[in-house]
C-alpha positions as a Python dict, from the first residue, in 0.01 Angstrom:
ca = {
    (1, 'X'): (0, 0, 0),
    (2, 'X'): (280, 254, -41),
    (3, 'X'): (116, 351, -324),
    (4, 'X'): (-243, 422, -274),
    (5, 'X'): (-156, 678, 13),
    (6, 'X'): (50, 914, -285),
    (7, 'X'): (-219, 813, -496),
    (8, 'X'): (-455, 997, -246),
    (9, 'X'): (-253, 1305, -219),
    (10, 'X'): (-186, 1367, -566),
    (11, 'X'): (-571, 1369, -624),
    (12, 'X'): (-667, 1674, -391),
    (13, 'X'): (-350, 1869, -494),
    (14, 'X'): (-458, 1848, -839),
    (15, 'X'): (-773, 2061, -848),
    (16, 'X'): (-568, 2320, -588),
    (17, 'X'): (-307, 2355, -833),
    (18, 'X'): (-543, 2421, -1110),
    (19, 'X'): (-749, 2697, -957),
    (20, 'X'): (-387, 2868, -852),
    (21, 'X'): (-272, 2827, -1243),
    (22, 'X'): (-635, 2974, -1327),
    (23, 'X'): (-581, 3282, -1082),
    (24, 'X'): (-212, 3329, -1158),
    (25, 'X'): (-324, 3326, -1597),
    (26, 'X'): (-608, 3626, -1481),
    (27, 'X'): (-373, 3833, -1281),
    (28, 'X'): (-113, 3797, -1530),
    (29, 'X'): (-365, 3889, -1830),
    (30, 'X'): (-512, 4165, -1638),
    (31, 'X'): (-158, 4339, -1536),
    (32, 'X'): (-63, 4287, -1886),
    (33, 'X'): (-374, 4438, -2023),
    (34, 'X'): (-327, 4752, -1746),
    (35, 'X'): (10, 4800, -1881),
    (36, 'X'): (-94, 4816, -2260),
    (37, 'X'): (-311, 5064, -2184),
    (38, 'X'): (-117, 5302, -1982),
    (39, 'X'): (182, 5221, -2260),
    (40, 'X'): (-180, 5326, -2517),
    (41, 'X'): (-217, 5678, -2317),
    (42, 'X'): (116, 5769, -2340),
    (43, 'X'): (177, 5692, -2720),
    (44, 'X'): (155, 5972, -2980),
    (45, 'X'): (-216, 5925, -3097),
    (46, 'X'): (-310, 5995, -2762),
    (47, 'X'): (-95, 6326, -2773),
    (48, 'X'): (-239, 6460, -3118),
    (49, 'X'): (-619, 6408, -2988),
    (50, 'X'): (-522, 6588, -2696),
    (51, 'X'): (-293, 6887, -2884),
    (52, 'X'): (-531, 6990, -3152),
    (53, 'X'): (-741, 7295, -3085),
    (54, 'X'): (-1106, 7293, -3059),
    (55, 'X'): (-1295, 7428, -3329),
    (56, 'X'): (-1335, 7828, -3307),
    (57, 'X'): (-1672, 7945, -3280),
    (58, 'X'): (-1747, 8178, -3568),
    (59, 'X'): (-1749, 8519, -3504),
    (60, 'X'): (-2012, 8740, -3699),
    (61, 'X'): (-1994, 9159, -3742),
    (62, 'X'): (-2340, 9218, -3844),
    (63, 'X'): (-2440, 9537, -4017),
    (64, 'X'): (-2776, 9782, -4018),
    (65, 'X'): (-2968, 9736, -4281),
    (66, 'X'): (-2900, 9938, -4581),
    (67, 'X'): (-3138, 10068, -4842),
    (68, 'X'): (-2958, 10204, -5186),
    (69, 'X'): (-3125, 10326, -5506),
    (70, 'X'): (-3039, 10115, -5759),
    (71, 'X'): (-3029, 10208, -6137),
    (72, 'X'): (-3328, 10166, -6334),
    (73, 'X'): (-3510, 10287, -6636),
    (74, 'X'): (-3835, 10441, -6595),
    (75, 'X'): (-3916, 10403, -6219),
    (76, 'X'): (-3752, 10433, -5924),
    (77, 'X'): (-3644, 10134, -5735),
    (78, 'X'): (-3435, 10036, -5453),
    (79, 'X'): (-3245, 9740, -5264),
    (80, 'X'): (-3309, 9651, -4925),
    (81, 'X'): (-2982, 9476, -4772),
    (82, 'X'): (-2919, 9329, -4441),
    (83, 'X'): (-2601, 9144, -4409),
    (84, 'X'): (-2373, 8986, -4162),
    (85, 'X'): (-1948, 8952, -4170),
    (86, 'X'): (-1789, 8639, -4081),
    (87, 'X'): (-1440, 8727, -3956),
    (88, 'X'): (-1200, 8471, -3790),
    (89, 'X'): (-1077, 8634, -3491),
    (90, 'X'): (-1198, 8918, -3210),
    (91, 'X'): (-916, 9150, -3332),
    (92, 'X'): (-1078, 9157, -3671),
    (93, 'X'): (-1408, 9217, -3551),
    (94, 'X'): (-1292, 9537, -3335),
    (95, 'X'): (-1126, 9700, -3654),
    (96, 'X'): (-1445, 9624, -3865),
    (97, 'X'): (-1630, 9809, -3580),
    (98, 'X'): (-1421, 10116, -3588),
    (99, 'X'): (-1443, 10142, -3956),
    (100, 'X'): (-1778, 10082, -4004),
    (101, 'X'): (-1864, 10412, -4137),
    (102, 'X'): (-1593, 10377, -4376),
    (103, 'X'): (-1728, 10006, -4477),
    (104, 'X'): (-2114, 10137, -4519),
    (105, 'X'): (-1995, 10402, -4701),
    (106, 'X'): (-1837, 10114, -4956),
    (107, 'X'): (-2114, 9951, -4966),
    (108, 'X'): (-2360, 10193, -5062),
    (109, 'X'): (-2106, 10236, -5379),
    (110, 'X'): (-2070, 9919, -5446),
    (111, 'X'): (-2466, 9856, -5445),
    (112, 'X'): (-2620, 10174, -5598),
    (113, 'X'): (-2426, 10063, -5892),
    (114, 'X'): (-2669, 9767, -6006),
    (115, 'X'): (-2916, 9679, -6255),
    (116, 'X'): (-3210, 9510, -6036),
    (117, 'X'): (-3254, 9208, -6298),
    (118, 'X'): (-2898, 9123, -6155),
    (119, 'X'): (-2984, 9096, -5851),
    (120, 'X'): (-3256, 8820, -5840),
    (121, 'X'): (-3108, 8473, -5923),
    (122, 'X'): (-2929, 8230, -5648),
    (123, 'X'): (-2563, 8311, -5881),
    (124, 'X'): (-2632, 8676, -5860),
    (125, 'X'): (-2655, 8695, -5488),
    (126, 'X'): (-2346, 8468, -5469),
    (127, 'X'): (-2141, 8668, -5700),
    (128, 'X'): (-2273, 9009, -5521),
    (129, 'X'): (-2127, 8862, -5166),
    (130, 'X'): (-1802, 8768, -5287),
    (131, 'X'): (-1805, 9118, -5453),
    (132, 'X'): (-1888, 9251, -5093),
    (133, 'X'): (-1656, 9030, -4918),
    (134, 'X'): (-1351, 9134, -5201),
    (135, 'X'): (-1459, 9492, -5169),
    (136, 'X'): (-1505, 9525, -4763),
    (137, 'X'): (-1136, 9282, -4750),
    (138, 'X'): (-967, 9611, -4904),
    (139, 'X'): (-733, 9822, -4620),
    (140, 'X'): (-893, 10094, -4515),
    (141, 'X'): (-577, 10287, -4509),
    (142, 'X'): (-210, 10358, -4661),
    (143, 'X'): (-90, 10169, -4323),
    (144, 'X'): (-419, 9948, -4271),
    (145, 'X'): (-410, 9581, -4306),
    (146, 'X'): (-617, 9395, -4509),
    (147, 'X'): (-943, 9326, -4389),
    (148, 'X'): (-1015, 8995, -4249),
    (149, 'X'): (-1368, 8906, -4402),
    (150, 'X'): (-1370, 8548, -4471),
    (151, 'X'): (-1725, 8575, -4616),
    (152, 'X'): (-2100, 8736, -4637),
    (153, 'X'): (-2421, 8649, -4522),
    (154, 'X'): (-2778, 8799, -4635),
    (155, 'X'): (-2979, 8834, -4363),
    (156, 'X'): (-3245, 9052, -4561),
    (157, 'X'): (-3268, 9069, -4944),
    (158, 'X'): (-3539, 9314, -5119),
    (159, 'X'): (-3553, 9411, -5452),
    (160, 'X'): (-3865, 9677, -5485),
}
């Protein structure tokens, strides 16, 4: 008889002791899981995300459109050019703006001097901004800086 009475008690306590071991296992795993992830935010890869800078919205100077002669034999014809200057900072933009006469004047030298058949293929009009961009990047003065073009875009193209 001494024995069915423990047997009785050790039945009940069983199922007890299992939900507590079931309880203590999720609050262990969830603490540990909570502290890998605060451990997570404070690690390096966290910090880089967080340091790099945001990509810079461009910043465009764009120009009146400019209509130049250009050399031909025979008739007259002319080149209708509307462009716009990608420059990579605010500063750059406000010396392009005080220059400008200075830069249209460049231009209008650097375009007159064309042949209209080089003017018409895709590679032509590539090779003509990078001509524009290398020309415009030049200082402006003895004590000038370099420009800070970082390229050209045709917003109007005619070739009459």
């Amino acid at each position: 008889m001494a024995t069915s009475p423990s047997l009785t008690q050790v039945a009940p306590s069983a199922p007890r002791s299992s939900k507590r071991l079931i309880g203590m296992l999720i609050a262990v795993s969830l603490c540990a899981l909570g502290g890998g992830g605060y451990a997570l935010s404070r690690s390096d890869l966290f910090a880089r995300e967080a340091a790099a800078p945001a990509p810079q919205k461009p910043i465009f100077v764009t120009l009146e459109p400019l209509t130049v002669n250009v050399q031909s034999e025979g008739r007259g014809r002319f080149l209708h050019i509307g462009m716009a200057l990608k420059v990579r900072d605010e500063q750059a933009k406000a010396q392009l703006v005080e220059f400008m006469p200075e830069l249209r004047s460049r231009l209008l030298l650097l375009l007159s001097n064309r042949q209209p058949e080089s003017l018409l293929s895709t590679q032509d009009k590539a090779r003509l901004a990078e001509e524009i961009r290398t020309e415009l990047n030049k200082p402006l003065g003895p004590n000038q800086p370099a420009q800070d073009i970082s390229s050209v875009s045709f917003n109007t193209f005619v070739v009459q």
